[in-house]
N, C-alpha and C positions, 0 to 999 in steps of 0.2 A: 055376397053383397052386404054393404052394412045398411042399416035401415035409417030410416030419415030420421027417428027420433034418437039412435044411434048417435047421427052423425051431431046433431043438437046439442046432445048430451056431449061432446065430445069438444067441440064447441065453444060449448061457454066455460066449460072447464080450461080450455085453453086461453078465453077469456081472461077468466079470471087470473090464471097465472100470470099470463101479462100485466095485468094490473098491480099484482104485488110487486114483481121484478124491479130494483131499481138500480140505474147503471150505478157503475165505480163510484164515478165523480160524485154521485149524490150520497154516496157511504159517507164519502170521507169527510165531507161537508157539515152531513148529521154529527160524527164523531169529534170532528172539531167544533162543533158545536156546542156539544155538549160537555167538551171540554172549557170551551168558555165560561158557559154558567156557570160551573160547579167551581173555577176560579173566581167570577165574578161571586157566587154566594162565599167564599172562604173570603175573597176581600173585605166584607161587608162587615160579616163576623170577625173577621179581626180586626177592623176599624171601631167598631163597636165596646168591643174587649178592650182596644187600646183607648179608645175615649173614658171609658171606664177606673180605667188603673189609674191612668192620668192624670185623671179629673182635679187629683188633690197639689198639683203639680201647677196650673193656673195663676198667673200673679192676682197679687190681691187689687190689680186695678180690672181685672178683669170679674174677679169675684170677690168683692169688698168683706163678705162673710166671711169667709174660708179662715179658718186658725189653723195652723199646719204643726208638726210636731214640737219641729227647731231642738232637734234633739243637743246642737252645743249652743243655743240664741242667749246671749248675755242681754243683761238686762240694767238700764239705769235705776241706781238705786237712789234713795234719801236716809241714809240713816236717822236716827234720832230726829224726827221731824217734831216729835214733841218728846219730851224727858220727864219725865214722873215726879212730883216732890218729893218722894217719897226718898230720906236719906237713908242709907245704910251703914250702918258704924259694924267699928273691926268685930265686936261682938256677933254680929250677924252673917258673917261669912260663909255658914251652912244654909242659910234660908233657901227654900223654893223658890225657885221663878217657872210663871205658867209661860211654856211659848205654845205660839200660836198662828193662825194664820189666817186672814179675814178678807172677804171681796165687798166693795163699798155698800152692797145690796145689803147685808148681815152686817152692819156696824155695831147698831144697836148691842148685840151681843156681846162683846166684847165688856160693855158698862153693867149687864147682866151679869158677867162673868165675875169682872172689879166688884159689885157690889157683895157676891159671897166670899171670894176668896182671900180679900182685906192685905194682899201684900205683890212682890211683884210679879207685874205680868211682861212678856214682850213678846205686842202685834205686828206682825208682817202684814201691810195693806196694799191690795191688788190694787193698783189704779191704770184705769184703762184712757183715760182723757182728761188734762189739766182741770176740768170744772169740779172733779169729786174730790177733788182737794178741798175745794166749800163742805163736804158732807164730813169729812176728817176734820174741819177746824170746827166743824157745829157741833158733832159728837165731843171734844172735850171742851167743849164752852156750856155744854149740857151735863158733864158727870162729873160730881166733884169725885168718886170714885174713879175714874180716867184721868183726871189730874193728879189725883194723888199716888195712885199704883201704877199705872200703864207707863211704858218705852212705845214710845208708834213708830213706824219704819216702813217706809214708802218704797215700794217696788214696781215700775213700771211697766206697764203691756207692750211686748213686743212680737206682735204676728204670732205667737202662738197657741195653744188651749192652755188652761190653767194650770201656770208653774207652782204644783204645789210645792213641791220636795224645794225647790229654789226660793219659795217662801219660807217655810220652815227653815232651811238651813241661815239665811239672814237671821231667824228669830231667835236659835238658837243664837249664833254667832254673836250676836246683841245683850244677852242676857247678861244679867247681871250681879248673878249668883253661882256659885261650882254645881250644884243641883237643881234638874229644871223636873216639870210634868211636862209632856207633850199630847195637849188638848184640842180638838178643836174647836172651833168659835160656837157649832148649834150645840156644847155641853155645857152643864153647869154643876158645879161643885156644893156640896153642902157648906154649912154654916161650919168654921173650923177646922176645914180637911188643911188648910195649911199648917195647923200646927198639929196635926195627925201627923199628918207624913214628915214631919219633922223630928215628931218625937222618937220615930221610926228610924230615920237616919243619922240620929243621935246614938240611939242605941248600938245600931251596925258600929259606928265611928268608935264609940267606946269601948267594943265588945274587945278582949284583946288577945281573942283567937282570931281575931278580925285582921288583914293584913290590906295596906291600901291599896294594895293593884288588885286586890279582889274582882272579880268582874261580878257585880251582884244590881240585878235593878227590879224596883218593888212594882208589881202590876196593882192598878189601882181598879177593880171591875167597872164593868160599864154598862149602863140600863138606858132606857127610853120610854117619852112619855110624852104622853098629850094632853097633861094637867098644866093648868096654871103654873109659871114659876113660883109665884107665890106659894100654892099650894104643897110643893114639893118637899116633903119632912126632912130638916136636919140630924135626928137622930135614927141610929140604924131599928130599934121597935120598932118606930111608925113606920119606915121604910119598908123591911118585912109584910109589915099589915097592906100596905100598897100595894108590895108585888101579889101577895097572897089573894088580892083582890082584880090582881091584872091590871090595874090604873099604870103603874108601871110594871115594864117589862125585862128581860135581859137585852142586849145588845144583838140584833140578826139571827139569833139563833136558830130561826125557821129558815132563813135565807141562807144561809155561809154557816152550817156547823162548823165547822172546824176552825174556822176564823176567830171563835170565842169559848168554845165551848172548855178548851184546857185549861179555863180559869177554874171551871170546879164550881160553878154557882152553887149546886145541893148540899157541898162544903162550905163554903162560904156563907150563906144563911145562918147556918151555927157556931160558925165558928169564935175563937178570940185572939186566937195565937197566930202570928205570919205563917205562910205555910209556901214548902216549894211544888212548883209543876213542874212538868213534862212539856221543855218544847216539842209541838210539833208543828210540820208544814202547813202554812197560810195561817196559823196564828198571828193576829194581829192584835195586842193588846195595847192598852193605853199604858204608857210606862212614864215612872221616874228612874232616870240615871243621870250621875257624871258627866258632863258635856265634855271631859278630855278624856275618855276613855272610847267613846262611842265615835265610829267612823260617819262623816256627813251621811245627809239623804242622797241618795241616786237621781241627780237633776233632771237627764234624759226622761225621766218619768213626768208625763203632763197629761192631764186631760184626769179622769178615771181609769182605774186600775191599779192594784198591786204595788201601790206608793209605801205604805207604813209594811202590808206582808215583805214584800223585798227586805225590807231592811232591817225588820225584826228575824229573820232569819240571819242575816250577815253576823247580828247581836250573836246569835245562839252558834252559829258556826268558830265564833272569835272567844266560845265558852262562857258567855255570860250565864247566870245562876238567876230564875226568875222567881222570887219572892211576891205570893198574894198578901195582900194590908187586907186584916179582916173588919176592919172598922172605916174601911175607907173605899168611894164610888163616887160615880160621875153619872149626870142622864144628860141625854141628847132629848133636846126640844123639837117633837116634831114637828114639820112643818111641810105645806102643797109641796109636792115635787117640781122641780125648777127645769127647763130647758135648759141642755149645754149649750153653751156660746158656740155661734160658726156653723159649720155645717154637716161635721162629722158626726153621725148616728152615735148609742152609746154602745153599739155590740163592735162600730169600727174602733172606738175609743181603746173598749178593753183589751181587743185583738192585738191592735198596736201596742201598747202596754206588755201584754203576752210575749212579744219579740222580745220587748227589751228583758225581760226579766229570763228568756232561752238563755240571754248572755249574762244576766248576772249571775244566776247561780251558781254555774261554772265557773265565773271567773272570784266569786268569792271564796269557793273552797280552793283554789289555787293561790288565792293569798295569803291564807291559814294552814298550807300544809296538805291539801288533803288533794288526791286526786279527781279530776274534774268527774270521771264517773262513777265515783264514790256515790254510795246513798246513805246520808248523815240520818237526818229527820223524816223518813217516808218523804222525799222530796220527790216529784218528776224527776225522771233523766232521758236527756234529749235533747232537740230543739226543735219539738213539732207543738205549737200553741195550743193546738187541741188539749193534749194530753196535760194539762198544767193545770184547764179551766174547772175550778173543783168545787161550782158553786150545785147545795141539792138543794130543790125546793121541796120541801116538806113540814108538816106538821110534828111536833111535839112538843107534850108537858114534863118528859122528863126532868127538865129544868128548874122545873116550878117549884117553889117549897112546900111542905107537905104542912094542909091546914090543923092546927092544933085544936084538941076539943075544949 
């Protein structure tokens, strides 16, 4: 016989089993169940994702901020909205002209500019709405320097982030000399660099190993500073004594080695004689060349990023020879860091940027001859943005000149 607690025991264990037990129907019910969720959660996330991608796709009535790339957006232009008194007679046909390129915010600069450079300039100005046309006609009713040097040339906002490269290429296109600087508006030139680099490019023109399809363009170095314009020395001593004091500095050099550093600054310091570098990749130097030797800027290019490196590369792919001026520099005026117009962050800025430059590199050694996975200048080869981003942050004095006793 079994026993009563036996039976108990037996009991609830059969209990129990009943309880877990559940028919078919309610299997299948759970299973599709839970097939729903896990669709409903994948919907979500892809809605999500896709709002994301999206986002930039918005017309601008829906999101009035938004600047989008407009990687082909043409643009109304004004040329010559003001013209320079400044005559040039047949004698002058080698002269420099600075282009440049300026957004209403940074006018002032520009008269900053006029005022060192003393010969001609041509401004490309960003205008975003018919009122800052006032702020272009005050700036040259203010600088007898801008009446007298400056070309102004009006380019107007069309939906997308800052057309630099489509400025510059009007500024060049505008100029008014066979040799231009390509500056931008927060630099300023010492007292006399224009006829520095003149006498520079007299010399090439004369030289008569010299042959004119030469491809040869003079790097002009480039520093920064947060002294007074005023204060900023004309002659390369005091200059020296500045950097040596760190008042001014070389150009990013903690930021973007390699964007400057092939100019050679520890050379440069001593030197007196032009001297050649080594292009290499993401060099981006401020250059003087021939405007019909030199292929346009990459317009596709807008926002931040890889505007002057792209293109200085194309230079060094097409065999251009880059010549440092050891008697000759530019500083950028620093100034509070600015919000980018619109709504695109500046890591999306550069990313987009990155694309476009996947395609140009390839496609400019394909127009020179050379095959697209060719590796010329330690360049990336690819088309994954990562790999291109070649910015270190770090510290060094390497750069610095070595103080004399």
């Amino acid at each position: 016989m079994i026993s009563s607690s036996s039976s108990s025991s037996l009991s609830s264990s059969y209990s129990y089993t009943k309880i877990i037990k559940r028919p078919r129907w309610y299997k299948r019910i759970s299973r599709k169940g839970l097939v729903v969720l896990a669709l409903i959660i994948l919907l979500f996330v892809s809605y999500k994702l896709l709002k994301s991608s999206h986002i930039k796709n918005k017309s601008s009535v829906n999101n009035p901020n938004y600047l989008g790339m407009g990687l082909h957006t043409t643009f109304k232009t004004h040329p010559f909205f003001y013209k320079k008194k400044m005559v040039l007679n047949h004698d002058d046909h080698s002269k420099i002209t600075i282009v440049t390129q300026v957004s209403v915010e940074r006018l002032e600069r520009i008269a900053w500019m006029a005022d060192k450079w003393r010969a001609p300039i041509s401004a490309a100005v960003y205008i975003k709405n018919d009122n800052e046309i006032h702020n272009v006609t005050s700036l040259i009713n203010n600088s007898y320097s801008v009446t007298q040097f400056v070309d102004i040339h009006l380019l107007f906002a069309n939906k997308t982030r800052y057309p630099v490269n489509t400025l510059r290429n009007l500024s060049i296109k505008k100029a008014s000399t066979k040799w231009v600087l390509l500056m931008d508006a927060d630099f300023i030139p010492p007292l006399d660099l224009h006829d520095t680099i003149q006498t520079h490019v007299d010399r090439l023109e004369l030289d008569s190993d010299h042959n004119q399809n030469d491809l040869v363009s003079f790097v002009v170095p480039s520093f920064a500073s947060s002294l007074p314009r005023f204060q900023l020395p004309d002659d390369k001593e005091s200059f020296i004594q500045s950097v040596k004091s760190q008042t001014i500095v070389p150009t990013n050099l903690n930021v973007c080695p390699k964007c400057h550093s092939p100019t050679n600054y520890t050379r440069w310091y001593n030197e007196s004689i032009p001297y050649e570098v080594e292009y290499q990749w993401i060099y981006e130097p401020f250059l003087v060349f021939r405007t019909d030797q030199v292929e346009p800027f990459d317009e596709r290019l807008k926002g931040y990023g890889f505007d002057k490196n792209s293109h200085t590369f194309g230079m060094a792919v097409q065999g251009f020879t880059f010549m440092v001026l050891p008697d000759s520099w530019i500083v950028h005026m620093n100034h509070p860091k600015q919000v980018w117009e619109g709504t695109d962050t500046y890591d999306e800025q550069m990313f987009d940027s990155l694309r476009i430059v996947c395609e140009i590199l390839p496609h400019t050694k394909e127009r020179y001859g050379f095959e697209r996975n060719d590796q010329l200048f330690n360049e990336p080869i690819g088309n994954n943005p990562i790999i291109i981003y070649p910015y270190q942050y770090k510290n060094s004095k390497k750069n610095m000149p070595e103080h004399s006793n």
